[in-house]
N, CA, C and O atoms as a GROMACS GRO file, in nm:
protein
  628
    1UNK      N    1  15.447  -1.616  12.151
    1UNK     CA    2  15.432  -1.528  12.265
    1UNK      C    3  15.353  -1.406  12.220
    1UNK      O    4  15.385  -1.361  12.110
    2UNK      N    5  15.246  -1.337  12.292
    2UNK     CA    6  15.193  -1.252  12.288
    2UNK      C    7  15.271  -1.123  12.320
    2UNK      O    8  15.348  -1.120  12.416
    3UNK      N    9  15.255  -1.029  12.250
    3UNK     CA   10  15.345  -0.889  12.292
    3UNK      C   11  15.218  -0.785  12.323
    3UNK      O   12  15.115  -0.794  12.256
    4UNK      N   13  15.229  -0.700  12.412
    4UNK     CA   14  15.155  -0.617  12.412
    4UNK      C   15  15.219  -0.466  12.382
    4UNK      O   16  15.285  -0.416  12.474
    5UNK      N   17  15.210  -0.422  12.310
    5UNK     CA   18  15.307  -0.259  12.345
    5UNK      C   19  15.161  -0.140  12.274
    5UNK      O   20  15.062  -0.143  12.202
    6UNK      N   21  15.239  -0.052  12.356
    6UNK     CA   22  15.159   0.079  12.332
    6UNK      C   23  15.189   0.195  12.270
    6UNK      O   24  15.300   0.245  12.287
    7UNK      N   25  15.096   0.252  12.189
    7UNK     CA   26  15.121   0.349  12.078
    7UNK      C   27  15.101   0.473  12.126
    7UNK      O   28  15.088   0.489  12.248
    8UNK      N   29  15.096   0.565  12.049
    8UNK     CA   30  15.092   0.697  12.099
    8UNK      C   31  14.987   0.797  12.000
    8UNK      O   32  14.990   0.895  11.925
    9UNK      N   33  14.942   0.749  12.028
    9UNK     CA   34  14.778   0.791  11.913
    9UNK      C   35  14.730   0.829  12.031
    9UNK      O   36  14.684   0.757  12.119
   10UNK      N   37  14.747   0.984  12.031
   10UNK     CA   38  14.630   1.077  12.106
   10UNK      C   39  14.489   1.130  12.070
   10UNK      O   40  14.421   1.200  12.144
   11UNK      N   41  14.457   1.088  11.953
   11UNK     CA   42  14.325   1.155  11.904
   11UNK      C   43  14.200   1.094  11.986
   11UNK      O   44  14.186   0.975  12.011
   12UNK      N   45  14.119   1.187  12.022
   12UNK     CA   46  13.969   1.174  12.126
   12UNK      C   47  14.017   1.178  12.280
   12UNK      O   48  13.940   1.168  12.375
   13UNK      N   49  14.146   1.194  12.287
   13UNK     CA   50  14.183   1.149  12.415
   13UNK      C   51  14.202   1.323  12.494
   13UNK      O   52  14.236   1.429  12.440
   14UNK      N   53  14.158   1.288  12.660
   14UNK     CA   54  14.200   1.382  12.746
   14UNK      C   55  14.309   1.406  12.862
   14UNK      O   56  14.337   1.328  12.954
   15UNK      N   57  14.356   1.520  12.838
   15UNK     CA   58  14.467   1.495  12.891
   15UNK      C   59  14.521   1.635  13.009
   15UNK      O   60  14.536   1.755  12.986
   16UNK      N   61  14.539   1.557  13.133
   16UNK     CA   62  14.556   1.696  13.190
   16UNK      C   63  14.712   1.750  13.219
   16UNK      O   64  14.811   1.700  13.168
   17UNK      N   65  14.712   1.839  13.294
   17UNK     CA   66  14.867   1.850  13.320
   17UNK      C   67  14.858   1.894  13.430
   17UNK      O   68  14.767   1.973  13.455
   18UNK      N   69  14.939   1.860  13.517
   18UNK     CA   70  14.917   1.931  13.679
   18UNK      C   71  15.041   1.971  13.695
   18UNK      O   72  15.128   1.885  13.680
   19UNK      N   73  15.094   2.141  13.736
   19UNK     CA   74  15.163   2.173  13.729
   19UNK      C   75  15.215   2.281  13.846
   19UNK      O   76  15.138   2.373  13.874
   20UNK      N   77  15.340   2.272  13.912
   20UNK     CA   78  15.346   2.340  13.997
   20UNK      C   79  15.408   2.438  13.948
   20UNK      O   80  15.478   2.431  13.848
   21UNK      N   81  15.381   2.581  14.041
   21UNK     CA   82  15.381   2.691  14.015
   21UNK      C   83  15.586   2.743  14.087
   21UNK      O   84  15.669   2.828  14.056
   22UNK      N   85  15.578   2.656  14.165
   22UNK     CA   86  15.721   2.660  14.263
   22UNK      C   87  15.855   2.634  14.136
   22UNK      O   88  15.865   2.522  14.084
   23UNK      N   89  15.934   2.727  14.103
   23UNK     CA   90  16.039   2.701  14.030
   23UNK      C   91  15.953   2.731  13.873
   23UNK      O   92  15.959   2.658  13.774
   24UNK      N   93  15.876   2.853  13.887
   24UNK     CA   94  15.772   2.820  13.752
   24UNK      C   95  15.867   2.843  13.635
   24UNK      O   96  15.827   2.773  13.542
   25UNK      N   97  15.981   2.913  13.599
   25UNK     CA   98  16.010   2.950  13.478
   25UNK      C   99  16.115   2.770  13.413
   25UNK      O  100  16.124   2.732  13.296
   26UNK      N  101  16.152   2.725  13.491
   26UNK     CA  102  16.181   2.596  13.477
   26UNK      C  103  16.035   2.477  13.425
   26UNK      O  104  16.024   2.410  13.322
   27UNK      N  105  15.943   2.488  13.545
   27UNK     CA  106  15.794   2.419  13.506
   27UNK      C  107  15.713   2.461  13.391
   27UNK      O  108  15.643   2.382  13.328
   28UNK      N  109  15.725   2.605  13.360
   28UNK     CA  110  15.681   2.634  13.204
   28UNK      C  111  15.738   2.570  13.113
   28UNK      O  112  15.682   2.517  13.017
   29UNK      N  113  15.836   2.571  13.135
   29UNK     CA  114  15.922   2.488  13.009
   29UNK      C  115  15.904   2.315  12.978
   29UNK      O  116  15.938   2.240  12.887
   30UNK      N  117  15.847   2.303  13.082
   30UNK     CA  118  15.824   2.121  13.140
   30UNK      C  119  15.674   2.127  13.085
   30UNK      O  120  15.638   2.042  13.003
   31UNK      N  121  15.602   2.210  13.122
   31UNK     CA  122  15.442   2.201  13.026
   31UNK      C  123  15.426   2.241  12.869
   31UNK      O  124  15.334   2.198  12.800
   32UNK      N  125  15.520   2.324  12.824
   32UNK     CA  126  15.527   2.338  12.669
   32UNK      C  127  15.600   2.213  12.612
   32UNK      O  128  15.562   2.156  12.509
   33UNK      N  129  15.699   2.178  12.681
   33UNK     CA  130  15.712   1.992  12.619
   33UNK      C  131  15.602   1.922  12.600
   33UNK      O  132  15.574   1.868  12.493
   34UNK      N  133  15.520   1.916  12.720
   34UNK     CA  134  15.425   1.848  12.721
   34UNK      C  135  15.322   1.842  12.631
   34UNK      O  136  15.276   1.752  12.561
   35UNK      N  137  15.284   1.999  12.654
   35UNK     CA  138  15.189   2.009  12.550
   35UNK      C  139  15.239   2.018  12.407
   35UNK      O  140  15.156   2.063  12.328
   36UNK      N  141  15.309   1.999  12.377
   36UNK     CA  142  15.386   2.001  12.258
   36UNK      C  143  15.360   1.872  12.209
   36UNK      O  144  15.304   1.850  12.102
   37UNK      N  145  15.420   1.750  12.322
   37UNK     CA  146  15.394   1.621  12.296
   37UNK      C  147  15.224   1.576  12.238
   37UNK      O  148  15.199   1.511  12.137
   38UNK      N  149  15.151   1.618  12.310
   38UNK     CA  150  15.052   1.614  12.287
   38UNK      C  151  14.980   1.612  12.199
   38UNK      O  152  14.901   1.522  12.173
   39UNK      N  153  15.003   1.737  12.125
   39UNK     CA  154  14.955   1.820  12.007
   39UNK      C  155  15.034   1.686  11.898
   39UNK      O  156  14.968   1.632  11.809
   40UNK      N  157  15.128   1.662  11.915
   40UNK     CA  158  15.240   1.649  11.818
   40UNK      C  159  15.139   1.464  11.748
   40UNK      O  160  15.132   1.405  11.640
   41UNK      N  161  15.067   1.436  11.926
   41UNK     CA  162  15.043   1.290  11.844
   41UNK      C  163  14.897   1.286  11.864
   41UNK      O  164  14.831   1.185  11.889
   42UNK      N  165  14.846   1.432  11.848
   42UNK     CA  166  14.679   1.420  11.817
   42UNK      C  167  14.589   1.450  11.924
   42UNK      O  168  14.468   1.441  11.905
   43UNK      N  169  14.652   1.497  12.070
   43UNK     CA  170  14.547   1.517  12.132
   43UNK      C  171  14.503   1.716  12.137
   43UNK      O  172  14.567   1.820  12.148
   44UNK      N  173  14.371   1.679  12.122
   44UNK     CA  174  14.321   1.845  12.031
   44UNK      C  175  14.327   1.948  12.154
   44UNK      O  176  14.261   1.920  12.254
   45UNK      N  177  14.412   2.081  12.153
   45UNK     CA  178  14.410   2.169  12.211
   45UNK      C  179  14.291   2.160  12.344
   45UNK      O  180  14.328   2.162  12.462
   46UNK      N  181  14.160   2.150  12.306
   46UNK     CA  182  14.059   2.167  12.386
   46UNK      C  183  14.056   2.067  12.494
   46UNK      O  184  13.992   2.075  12.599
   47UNK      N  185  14.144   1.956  12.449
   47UNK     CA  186  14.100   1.858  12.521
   47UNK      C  187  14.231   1.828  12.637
   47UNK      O  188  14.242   1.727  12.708
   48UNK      N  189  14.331   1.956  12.633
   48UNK     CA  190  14.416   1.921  12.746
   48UNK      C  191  14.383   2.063  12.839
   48UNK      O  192  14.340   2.172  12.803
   49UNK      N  193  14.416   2.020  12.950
   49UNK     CA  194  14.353   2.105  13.050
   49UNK      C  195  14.454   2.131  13.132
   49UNK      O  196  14.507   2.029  13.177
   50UNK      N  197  14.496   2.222  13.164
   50UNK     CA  198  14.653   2.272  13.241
   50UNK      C  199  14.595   2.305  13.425
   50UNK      O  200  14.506   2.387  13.449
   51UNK      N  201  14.638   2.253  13.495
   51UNK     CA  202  14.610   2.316  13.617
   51UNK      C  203  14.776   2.318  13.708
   51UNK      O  204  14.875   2.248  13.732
   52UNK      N  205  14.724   2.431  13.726
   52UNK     CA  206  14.854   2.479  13.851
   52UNK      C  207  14.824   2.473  13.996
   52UNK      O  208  14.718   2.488  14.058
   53UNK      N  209  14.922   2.452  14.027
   53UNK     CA  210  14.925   2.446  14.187
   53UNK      C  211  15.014   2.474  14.266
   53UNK      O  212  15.123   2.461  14.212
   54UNK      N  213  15.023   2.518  14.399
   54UNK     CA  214  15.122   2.577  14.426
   54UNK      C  215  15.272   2.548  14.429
   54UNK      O  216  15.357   2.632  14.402
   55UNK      N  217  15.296   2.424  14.463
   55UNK     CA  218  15.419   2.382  14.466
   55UNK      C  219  15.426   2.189  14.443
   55UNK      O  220  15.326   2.118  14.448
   56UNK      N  221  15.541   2.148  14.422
   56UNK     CA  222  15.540   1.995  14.409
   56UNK      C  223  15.424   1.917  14.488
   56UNK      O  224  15.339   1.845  14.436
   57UNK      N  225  15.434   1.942  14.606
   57UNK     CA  226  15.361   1.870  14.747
   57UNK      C  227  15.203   1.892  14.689
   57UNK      O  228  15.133   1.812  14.750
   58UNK      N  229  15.134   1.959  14.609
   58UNK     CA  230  15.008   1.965  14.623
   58UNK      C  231  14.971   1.945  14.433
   58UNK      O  232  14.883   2.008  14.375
   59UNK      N  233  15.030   1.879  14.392
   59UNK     CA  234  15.012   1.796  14.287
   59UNK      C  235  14.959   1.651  14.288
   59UNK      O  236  14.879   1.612  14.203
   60UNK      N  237  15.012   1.564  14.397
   60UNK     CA  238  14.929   1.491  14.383
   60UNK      C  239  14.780   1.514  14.434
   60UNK      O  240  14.704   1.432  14.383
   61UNK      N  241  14.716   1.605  14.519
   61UNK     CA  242  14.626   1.659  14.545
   61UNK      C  243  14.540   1.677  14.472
   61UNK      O  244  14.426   1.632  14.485
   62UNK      N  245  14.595   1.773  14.349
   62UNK     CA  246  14.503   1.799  14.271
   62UNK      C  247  14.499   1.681  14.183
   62UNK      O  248  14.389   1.626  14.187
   63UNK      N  249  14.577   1.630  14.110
   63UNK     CA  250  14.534   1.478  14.028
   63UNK      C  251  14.452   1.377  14.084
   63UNK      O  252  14.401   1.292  14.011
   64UNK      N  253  14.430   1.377  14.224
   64UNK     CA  254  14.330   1.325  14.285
   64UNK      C  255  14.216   1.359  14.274
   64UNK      O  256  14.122   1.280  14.263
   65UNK      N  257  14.206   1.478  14.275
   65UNK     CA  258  14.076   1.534  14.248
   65UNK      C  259  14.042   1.519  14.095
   65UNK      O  260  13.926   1.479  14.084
   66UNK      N  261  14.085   1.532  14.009
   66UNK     CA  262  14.082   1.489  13.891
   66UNK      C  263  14.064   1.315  13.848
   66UNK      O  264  14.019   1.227  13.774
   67UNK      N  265  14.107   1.339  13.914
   67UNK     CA  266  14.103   1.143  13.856
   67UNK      C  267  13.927   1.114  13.976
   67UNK      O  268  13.850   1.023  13.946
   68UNK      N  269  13.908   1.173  14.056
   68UNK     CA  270  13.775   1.116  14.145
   68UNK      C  271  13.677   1.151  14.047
   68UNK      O  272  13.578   1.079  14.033
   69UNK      N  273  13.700   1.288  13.956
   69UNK     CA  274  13.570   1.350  13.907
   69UNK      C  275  13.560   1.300  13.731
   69UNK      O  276  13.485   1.345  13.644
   70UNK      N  277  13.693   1.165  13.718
   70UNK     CA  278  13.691   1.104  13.629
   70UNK      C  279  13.653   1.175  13.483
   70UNK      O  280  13.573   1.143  13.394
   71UNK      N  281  13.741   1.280  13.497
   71UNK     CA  282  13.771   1.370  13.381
   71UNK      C  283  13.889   1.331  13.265
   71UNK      O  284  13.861   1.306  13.148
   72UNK      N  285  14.022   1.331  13.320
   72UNK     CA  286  14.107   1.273  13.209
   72UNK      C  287  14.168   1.146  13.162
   72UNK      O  288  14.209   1.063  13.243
   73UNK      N  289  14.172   1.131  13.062
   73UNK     CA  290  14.210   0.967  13.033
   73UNK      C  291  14.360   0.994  13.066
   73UNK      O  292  14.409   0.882  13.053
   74UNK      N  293  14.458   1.078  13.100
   74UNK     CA  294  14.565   1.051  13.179
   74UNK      C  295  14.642   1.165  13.239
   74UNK      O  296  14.646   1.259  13.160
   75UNK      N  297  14.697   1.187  13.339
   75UNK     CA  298  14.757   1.302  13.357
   75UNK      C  299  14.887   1.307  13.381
   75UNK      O  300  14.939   1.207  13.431
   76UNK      N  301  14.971   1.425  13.350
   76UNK     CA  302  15.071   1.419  13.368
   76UNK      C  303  15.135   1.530  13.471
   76UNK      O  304  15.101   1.643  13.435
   77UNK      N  305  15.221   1.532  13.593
   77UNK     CA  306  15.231   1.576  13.640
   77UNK      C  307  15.405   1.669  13.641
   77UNK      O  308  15.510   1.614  13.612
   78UNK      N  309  15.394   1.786  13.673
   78UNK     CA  310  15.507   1.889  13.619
   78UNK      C  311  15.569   1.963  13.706
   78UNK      O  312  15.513   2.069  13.735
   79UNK      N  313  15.669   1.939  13.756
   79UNK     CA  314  15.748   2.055  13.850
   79UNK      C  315  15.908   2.036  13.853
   79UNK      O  316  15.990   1.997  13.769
   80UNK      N  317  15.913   2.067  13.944
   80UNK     CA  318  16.113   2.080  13.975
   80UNK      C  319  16.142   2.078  14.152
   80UNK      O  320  16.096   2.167  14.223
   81UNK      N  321  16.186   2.017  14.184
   81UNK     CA  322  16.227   2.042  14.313
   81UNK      C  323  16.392   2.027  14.356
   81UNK      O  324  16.457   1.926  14.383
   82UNK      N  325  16.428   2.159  14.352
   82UNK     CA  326  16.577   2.160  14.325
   82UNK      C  327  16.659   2.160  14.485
   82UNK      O  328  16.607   2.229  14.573
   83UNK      N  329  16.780   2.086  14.516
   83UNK     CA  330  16.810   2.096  14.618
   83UNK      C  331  16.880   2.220  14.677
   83UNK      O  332  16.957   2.298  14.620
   84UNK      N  333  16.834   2.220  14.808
   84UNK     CA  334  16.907   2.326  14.831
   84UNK      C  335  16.998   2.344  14.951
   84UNK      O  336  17.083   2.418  14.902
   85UNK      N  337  17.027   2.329  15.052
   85UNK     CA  338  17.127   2.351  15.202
   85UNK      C  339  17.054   2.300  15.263
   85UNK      O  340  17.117   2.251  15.357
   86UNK      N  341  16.932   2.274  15.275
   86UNK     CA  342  16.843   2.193  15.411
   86UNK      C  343  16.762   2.073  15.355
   86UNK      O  344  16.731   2.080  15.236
   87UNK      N  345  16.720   1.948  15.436
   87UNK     CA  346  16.691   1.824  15.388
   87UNK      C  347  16.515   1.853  15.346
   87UNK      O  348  16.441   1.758  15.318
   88UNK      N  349  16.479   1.964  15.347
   88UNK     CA  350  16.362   2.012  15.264
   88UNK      C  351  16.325   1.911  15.115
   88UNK      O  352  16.230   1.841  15.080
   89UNK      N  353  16.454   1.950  15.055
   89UNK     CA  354  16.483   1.844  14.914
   89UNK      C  355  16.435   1.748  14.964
   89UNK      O  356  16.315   1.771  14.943
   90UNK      N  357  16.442   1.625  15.032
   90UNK     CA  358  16.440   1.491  15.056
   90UNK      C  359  16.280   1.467  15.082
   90UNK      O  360  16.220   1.366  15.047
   91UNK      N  361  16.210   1.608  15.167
   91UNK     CA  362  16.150   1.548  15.254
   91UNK      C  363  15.991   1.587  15.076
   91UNK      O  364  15.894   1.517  15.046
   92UNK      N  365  16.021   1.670  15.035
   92UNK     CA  366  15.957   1.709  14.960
   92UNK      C  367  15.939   1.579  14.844
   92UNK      O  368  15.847   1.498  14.833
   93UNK      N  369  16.075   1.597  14.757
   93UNK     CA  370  16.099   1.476  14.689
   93UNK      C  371  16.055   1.347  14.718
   93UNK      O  372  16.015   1.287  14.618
   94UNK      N  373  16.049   1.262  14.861
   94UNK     CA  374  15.968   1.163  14.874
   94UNK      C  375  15.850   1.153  14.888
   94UNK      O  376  15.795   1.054  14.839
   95UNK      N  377  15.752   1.277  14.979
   95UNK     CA  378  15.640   1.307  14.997
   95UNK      C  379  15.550   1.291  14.862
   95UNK      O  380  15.454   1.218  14.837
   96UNK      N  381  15.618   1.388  14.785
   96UNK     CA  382  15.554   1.383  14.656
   96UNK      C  383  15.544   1.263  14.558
   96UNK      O  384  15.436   1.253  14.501
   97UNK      N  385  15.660   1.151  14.523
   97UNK     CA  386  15.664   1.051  14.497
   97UNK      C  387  15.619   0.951  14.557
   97UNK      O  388  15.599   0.852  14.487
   98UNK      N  389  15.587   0.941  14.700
   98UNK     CA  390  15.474   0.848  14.734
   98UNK      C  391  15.342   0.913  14.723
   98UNK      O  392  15.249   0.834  14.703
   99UNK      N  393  15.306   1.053  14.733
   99UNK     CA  394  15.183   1.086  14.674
   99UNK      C  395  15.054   1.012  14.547
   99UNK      O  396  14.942   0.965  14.524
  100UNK      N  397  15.223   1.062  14.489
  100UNK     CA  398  15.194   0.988  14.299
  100UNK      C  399  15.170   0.822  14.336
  100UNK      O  400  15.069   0.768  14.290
  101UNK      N  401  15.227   0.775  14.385
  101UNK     CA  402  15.288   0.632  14.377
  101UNK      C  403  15.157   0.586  14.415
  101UNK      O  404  15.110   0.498  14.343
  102UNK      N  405  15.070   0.637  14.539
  102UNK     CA  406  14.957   0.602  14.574
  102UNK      C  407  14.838   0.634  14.494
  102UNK      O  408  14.729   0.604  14.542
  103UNK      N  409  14.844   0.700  14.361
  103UNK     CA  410  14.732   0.687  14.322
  103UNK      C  411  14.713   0.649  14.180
  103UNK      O  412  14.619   0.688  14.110
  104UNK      N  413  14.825   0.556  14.138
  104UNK     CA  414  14.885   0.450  14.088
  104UNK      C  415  14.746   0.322  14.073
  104UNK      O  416  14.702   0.279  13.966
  105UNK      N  417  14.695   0.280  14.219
  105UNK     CA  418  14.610   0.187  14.196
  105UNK      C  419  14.451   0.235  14.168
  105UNK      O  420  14.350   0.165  14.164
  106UNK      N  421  14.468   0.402  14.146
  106UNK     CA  422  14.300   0.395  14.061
  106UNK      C  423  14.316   0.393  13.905
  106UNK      O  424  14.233   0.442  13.828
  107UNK      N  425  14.419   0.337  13.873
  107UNK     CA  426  14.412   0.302  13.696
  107UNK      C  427  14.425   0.404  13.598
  107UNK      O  428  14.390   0.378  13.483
  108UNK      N  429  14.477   0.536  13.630
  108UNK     CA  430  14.449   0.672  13.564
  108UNK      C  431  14.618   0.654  13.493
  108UNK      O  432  14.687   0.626  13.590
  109UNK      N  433  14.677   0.658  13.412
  109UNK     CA  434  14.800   0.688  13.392
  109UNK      C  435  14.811   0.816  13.416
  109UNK      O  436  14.741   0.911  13.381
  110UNK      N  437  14.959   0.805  13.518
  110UNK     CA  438  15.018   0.886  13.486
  110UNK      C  439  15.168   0.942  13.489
  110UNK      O  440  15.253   0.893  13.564
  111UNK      N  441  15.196   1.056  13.396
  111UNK     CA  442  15.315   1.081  13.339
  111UNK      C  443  15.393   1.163  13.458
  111UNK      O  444  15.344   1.264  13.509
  112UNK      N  445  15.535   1.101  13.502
  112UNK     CA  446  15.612   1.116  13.623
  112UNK      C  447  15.678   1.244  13.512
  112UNK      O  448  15.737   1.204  13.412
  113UNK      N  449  15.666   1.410  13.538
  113UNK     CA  450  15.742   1.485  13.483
  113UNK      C  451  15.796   1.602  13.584
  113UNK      O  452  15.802   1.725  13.576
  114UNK      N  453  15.828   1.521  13.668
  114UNK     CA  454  15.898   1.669  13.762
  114UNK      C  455  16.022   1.583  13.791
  114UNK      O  456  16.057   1.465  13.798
  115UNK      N  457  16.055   1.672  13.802
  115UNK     CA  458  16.235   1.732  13.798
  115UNK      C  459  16.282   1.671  13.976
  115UNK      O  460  16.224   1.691  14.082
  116UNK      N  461  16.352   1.629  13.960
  116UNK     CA  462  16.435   1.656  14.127
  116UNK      C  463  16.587   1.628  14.089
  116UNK      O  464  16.630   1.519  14.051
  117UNK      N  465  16.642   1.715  14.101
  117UNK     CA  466  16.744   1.775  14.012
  117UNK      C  467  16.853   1.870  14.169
  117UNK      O  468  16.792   1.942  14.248
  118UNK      N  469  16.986   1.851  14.180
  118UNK     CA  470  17.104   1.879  14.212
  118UNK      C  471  17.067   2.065  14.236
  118UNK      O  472  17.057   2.127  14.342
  119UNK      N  473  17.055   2.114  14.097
  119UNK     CA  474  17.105   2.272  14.078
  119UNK      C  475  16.999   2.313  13.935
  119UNK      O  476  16.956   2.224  13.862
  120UNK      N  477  16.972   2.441  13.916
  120UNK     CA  478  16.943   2.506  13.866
  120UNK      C  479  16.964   2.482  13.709
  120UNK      O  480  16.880   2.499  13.619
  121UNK      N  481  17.148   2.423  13.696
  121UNK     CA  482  17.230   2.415  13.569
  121UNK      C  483  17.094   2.257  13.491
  121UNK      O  484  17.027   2.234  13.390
  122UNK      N  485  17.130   2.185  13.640
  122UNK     CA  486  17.053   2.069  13.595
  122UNK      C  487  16.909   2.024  13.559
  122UNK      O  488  16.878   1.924  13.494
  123UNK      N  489  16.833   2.109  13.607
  123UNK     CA  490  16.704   2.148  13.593
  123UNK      C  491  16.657   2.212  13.464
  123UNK      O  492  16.545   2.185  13.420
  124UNK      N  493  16.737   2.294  13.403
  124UNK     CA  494  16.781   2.375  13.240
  124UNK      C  495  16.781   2.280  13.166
  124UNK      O  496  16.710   2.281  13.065
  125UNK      N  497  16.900   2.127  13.214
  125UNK     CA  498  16.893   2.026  13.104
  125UNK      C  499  16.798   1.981  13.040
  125UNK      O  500  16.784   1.973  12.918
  126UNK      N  501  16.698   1.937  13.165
  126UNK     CA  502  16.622   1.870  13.164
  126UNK      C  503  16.470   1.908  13.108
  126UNK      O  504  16.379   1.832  13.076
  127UNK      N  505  16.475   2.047  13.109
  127UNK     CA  506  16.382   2.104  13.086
  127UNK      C  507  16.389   2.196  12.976
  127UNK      O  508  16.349   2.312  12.979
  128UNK      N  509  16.464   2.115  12.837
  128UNK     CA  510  16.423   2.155  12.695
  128UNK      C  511  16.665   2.179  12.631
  128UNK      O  512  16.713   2.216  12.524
  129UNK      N  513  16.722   2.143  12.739
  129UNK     CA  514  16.841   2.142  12.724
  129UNK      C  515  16.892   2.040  12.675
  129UNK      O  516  16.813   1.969  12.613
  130UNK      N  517  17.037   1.991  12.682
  130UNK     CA  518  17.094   1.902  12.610
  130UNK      C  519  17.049   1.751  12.686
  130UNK      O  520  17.100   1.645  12.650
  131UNK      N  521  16.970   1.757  12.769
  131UNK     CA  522  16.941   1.620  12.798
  131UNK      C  523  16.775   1.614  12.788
  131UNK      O  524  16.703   1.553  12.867
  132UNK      N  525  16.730   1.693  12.669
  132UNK     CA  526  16.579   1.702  12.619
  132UNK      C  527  16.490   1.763  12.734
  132UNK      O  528  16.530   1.795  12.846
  133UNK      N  529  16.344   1.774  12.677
  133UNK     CA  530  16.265   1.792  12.785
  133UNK      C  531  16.137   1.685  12.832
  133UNK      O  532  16.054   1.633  12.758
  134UNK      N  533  16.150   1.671  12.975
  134UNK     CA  534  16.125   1.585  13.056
  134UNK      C  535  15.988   1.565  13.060
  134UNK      O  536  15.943   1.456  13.094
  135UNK      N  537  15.910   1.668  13.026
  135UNK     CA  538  15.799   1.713  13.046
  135UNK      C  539  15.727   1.676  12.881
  135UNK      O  540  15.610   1.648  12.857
  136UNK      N  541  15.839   1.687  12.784
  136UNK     CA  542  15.759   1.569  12.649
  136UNK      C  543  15.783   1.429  12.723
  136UNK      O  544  15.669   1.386  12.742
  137UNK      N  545  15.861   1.352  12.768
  137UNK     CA  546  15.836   1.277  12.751
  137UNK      C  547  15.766   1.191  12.878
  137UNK      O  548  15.740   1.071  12.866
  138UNK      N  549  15.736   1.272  13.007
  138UNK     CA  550  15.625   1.186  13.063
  138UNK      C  551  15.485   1.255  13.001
  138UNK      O  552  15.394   1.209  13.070
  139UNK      N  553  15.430   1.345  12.900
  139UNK     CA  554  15.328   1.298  12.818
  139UNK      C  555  15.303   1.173  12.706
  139UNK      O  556  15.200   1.108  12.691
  140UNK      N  557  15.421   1.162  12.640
  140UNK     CA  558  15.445   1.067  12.559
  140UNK      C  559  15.416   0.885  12.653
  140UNK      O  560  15.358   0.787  12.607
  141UNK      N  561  15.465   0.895  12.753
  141UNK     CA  562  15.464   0.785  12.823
  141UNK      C  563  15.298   0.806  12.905
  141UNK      O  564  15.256   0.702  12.956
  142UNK      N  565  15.222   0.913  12.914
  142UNK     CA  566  15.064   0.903  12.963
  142UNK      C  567  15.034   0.821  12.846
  142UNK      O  568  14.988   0.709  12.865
  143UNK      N  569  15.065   0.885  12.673
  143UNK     CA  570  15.005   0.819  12.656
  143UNK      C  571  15.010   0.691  12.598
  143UNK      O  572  14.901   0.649  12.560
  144UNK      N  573  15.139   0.594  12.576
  144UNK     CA  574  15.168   0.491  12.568
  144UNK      C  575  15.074   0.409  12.662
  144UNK      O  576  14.999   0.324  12.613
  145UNK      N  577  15.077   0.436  12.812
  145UNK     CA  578  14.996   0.379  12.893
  145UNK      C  579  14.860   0.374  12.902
  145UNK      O  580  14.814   0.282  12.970
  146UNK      N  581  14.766   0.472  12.836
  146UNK     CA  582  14.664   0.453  12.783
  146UNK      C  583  14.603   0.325  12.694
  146UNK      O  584  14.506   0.250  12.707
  147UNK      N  585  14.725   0.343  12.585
  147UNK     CA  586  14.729   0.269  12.497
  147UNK      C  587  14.718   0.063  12.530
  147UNK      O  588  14.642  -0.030  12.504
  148UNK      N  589  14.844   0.089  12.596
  148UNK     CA  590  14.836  -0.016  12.709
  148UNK      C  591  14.777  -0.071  12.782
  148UNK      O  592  14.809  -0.189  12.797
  149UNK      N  593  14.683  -0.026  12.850
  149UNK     CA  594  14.604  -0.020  12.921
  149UNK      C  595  14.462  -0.096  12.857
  149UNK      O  596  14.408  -0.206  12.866
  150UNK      N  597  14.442   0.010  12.801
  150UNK     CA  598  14.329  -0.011  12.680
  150UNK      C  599  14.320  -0.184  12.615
  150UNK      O  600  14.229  -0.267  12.613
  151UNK      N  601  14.460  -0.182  12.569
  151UNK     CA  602  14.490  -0.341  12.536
  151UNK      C  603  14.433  -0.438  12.633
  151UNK      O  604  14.355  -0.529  12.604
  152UNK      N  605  14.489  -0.404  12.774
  152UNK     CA  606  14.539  -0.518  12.859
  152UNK      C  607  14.272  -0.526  12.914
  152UNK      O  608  14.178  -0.606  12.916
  153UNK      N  609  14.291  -0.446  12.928
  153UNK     CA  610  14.146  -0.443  12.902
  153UNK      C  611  14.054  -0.516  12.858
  153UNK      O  612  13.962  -0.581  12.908
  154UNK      N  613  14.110  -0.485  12.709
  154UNK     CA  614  14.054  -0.582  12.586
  154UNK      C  615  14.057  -0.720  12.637
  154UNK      O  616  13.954  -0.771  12.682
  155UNK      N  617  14.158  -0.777  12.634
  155UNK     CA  618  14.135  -0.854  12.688
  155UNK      C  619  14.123  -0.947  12.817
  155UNK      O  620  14.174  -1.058  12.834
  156UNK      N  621  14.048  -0.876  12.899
  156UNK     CA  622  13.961  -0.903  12.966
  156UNK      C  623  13.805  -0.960  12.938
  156UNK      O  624  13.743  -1.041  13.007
  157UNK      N  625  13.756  -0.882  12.799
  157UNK     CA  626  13.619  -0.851  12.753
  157UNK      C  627  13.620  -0.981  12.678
  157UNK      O  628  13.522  -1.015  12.613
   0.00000   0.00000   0.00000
């Protein structure tokens, strides 16, 4: 049987981060994972590119635009959307996950790193606390899927 799996060798590679600005002191903490990840498996300072945006809902927006002007070999996307007394949570939280979900079939990986999280306490976890940070590891998983990708490619050729 053939196995395919993917590595995490970032060197030459570009990498963006799309990041919402909504809940930022939580989302900072979700992009220094990231870029942390990054750095950690070779992809060079210059070559990751941070963009903010205003809130969850206009993230997939901008990775769209990024992925049309066929700039990064993967992006990863960064926020928190914490619940709160009105079904706002729900409507946000799905909006945004079918956002992502739809642009899935132009082949760009990318790294699912936002938060939709209960409370504040839980959002802390997740974002560099006792349940790690979320934001290393959907970079780590951009770039596994690169990697992957790249393979499944190959052979094609």
């Amino acid at each position: 049987m053939k196995s395919i799996e993917g590595g995490l060798d970032g060197r030459g590679l570009k990498v963006s981060l799309v990041a919402s600005r909504f809940n930022q002191t939580v989302v900072e903490r979700l992009v220094e994972g990231a870029r942390r990840a990054l750095r950690q498996h070779g992809v060079e300072e210059n070559d990751i590119q941070l963009v903010w945006v205003p809130g969850s809902l206009e993230i997939p927006v901008a990775i769209a635009e990024l992925i049309e002007q066929g700039q990064p070999d993967a992006v990863v996307a960064l926020g928190a959307v914490i619940r709160g007394e009105t079904p706002h949570f729900e409507y946000v939280s799905d909006t945004l996950s079918r956002g992502i979900a739809a642009l899935v079939t132009r082949r760009v990986p990318i790294g699912f790193g936002v938060l939709t999280v209960n409370s504040v306490a839980q959002a802390d976890e997740r974002s560099g606390g006792k349940l790690g940070n979320k934001g290393y590891e959907a970079a780590q998983t951009a770039l596994e899927m690169i990697s992957v990708l790249r393979q499944l490619r190959q052979g094609r050729e």
